[in-house]
C-alpha positions as CSV (number, residue, x, y, z in Angstrom):
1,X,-187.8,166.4,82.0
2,X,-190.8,164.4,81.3
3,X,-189.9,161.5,78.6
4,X,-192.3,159.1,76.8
5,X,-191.2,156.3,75.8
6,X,-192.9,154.0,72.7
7,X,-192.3,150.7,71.1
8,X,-193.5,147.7,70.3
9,X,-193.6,145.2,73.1
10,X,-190.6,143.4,73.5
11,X,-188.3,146.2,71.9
12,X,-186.8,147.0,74.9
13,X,-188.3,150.0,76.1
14,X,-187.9,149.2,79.9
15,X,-184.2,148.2,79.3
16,X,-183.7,152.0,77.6
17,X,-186.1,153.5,79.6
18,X,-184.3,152.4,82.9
19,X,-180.7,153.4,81.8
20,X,-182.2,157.1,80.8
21,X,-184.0,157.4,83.8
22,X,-180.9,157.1,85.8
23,X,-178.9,159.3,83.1
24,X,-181.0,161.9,84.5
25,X,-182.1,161.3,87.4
26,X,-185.6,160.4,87.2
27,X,-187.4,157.6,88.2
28,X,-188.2,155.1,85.5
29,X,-192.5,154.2,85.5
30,X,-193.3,151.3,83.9
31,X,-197.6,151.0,83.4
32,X,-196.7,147.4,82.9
33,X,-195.0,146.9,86.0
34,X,-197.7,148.5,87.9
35,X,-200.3,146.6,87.0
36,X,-198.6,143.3,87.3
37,X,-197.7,144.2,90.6
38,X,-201.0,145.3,91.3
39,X,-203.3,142.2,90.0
40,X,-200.7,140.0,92.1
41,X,-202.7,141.9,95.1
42,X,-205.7,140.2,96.7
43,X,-208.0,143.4,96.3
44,X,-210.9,144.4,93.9
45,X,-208.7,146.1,91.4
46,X,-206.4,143.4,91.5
47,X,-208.6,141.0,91.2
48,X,-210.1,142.7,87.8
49,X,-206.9,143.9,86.6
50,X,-205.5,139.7,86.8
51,X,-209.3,138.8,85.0
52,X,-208.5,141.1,82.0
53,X,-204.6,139.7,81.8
54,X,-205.8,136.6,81.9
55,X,-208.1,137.2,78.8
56,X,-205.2,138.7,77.5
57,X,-206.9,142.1,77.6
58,X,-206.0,145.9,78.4
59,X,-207.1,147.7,81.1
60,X,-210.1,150.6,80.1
61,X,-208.2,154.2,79.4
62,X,-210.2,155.2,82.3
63,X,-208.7,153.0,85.0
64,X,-205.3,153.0,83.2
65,X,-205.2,156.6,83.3
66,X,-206.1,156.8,86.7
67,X,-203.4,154.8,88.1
68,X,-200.5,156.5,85.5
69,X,-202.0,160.0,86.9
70,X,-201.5,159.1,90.4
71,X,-198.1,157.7,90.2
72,X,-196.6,160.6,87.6
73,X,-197.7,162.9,90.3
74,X,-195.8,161.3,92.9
75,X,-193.5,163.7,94.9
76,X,-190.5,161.9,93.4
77,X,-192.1,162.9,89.4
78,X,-192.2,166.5,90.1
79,X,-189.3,166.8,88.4
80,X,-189.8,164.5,85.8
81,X,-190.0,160.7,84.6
82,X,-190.0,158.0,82.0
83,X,-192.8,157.0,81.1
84,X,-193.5,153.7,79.5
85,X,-196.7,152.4,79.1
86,X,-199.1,155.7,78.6
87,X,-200.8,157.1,76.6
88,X,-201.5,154.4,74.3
89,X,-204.1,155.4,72.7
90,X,-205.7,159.1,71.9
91,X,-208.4,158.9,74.5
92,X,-205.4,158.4,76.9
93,X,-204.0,161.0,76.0
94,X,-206.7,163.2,76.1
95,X,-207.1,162.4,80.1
96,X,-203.1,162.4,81.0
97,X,-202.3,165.1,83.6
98,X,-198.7,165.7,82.3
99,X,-197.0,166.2,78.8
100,X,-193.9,165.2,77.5
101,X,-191.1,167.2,77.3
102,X,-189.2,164.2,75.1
103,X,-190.9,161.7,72.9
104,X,-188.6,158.3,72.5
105,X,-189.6,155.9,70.0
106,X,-187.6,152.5,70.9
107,X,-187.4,150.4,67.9
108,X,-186.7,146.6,66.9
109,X,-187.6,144.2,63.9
110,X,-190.7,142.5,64.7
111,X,-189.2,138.9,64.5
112,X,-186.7,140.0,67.0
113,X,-189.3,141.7,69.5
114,X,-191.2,138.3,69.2
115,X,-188.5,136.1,69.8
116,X,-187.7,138.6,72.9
117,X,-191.0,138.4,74.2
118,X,-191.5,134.5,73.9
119,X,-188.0,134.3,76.2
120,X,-188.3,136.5,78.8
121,X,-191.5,134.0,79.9
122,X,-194.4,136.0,81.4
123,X,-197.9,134.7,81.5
124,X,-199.3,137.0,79.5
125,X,-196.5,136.0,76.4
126,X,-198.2,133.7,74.6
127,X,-197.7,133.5,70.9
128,X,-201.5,134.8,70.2
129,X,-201.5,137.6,73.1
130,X,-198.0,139.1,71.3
131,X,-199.5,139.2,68.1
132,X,-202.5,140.8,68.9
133,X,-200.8,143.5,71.0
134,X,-198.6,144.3,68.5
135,X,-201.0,144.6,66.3
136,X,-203.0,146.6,68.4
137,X,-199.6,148.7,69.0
138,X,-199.5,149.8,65.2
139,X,-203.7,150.5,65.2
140,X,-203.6,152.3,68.2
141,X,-200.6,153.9,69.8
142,X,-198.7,155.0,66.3
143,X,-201.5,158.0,66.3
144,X,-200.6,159.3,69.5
145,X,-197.0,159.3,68.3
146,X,-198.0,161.0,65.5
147,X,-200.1,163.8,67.1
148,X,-197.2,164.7,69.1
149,X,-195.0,165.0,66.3
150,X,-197.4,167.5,64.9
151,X,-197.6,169.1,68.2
152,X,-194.0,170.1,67.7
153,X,-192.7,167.7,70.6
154,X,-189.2,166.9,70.4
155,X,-189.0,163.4,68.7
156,X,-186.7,160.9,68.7
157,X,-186.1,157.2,67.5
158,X,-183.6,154.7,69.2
159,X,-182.9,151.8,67.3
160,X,-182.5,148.7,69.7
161,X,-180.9,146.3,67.9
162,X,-177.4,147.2,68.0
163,X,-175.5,145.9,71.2
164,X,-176.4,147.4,74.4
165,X,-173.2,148.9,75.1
166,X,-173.5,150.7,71.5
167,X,-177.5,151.6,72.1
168,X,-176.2,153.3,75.8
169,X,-173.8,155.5,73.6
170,X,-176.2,157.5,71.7
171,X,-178.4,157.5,74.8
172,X,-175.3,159.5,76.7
173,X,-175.0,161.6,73.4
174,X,-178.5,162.4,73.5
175,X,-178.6,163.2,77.3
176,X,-175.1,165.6,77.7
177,X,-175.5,168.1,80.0
């Protein structure tokens, strides 16, 4: 089962996304993770992937997509992932390799996602880089949520603001074998 996960930043899509992913046995791709692992690297994409954090800027579709295409085709994907990160916009989407079987919207006030992201501390959390990708969440990735909607892909919306332990329980309700 191939699952795409959406939210805002700071809603705690990795949190849901990881305890799905091991529901069902699947591993849990964060686009996040990978590129902050990979502009720690000393190598030309890591060098321009730390440049456009820095800035406090996405990575081009093109690049992005290359890197979520490779790693969704991995021999442990075959038979199926989480997906958090991609597509995020339609031109994205337009170049993904794989479709979802499962869309997941994770969602959380905006004051709470903000106050989230300014704890948890990384680099690329400051006060004007949150706002601007949320923001550019609503301008840019709400369409691709919608297209698949009209697609007809099964949809569904977790709301993350309860406790965790109460959040897990509709996520094992939703996953029964």
């Amino acid at each position: 089962m191939n699952v795409f996960l959406f939210g805002a930043q700071g809603a705690g899509k990795s949190t849901v996304g990881q305890y799905i992913a091991g529901k069902i046995g699947v591993p849990f791709i964060a686009t996040g993770d990978i590129f902050r692992e990979m502009r720690e690297e000393d190598t030309e994409i890591g060098r321009k992937i730390k440049a456009l954090y820095d800035a406090g800027e996405m990575s081009p579709d093109g690049l992005t997509m290359e890197i979520v295409n490779k790693r969704i085709n991995d021999p442990d994907a075959q038979k199926g992932f989480v997906l958090d990160g991609a597509p995020r916009n339609l031109v994205q989407e337009g170049l993904i390799s794989k479709h979802p079987d499962l869309v997941m919207m994770v969602t959380l006030g905006e004051k709470e996602a903000f106050k989230r992201m300014v704890e948890r501390g990384r680099v690329d959390d400051t006060q004007e880089g949150i706002r601007k990708r949320l923001s550019w969440y609503k301008e840019k990735v709400m369409p691709v949520i919608d297209l698949y909607k009209n697609r007809g892909v099964r949809f569904v919306e977790v709301d993350n603001s309860p406790p965790a332990e109460e959040v897990q329980k509709g996520l094992d309700e939703l996953f029964k074998n």
